[in-house]
C-alpha positions as CSV (number, residue, x, y, z in Angstrom):
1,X,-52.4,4.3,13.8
2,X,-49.4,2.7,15.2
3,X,-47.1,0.6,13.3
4,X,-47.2,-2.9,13.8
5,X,-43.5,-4.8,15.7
6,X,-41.7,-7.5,15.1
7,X,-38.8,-8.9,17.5
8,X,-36.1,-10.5,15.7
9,X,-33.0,-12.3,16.9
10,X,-29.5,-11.8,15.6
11,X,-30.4,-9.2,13.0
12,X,-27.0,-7.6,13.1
13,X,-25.6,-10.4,10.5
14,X,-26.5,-12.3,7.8
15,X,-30.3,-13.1,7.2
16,X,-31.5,-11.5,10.2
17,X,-30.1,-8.5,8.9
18,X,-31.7,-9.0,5.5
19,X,-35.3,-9.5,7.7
20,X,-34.4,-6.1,9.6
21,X,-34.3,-4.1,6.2
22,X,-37.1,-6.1,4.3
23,X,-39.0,-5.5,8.0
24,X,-38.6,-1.7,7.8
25,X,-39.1,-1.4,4.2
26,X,-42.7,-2.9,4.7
27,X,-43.3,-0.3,7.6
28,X,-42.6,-2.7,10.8
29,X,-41.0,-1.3,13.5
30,X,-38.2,-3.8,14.4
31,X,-36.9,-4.5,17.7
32,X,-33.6,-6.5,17.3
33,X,-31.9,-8.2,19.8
34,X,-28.0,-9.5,18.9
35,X,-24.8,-9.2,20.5
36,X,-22.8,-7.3,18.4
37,X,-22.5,-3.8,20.0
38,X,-20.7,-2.0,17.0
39,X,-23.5,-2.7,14.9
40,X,-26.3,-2.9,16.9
41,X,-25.3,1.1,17.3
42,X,-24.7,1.5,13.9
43,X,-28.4,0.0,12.7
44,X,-29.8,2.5,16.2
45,X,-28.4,5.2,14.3
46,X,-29.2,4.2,11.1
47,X,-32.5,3.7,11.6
48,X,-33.5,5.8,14.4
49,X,-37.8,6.1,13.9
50,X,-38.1,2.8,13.0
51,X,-35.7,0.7,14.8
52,X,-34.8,-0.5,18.3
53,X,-31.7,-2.5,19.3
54,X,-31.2,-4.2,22.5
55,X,-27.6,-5.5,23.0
56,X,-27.4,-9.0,24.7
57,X,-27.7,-12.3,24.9
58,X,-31.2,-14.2,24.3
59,X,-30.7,-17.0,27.1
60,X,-29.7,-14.5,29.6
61,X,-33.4,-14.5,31.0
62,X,-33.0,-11.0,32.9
63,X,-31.7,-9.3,30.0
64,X,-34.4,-10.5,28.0
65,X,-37.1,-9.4,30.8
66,X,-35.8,-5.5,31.3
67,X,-35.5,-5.6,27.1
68,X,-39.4,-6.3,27.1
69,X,-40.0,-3.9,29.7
70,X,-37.4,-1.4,27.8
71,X,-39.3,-1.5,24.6
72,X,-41.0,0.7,22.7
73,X,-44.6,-0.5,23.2
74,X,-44.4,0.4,26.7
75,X,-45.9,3.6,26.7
76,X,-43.6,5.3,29.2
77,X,-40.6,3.8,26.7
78,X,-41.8,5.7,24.1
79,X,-42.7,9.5,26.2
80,X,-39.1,8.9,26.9
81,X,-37.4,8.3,23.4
């Protein structure tokens, strides 16, 4: 069975960070989109089988297509992780 994904916004700070952890703690895999490269890398690394960060900007409408097309329910995303 594959684990169920949530997309959250600017979980690199603050509450959206809090929703990231409480997120993987229940078994989601998060995807996470926020602007702050440092830790964006750091959460990547952090959590590496459960987490995906995509650095950018939300209302950038091109970064948020190739992130969807990036992710990790796209099957060729995932041979290639």
């Amino acid at each position: 069975m594959e684990k169920e994904i949530i997309i959250i916004t600017g979980g690199a700070n603050g509450l959206g960070l809090e929703l990231v952890k409480q997120s993987i703690e229940k078994g989601l895999f998060v995807c996470n989109i926020d602007r702050d490269c440092e830790k964006v890398d750091n959460l990547n690394n952090t959590y590496k089988d459960n987490y995906r960060g995509f650095i950018g900007d939300i209302s950038d409408e091109e970064f948020v297509k190739n992130s969807i097309k990036d992710a990790p329910w796209v099957p060729s995303a995932r041979a290639a992780a």
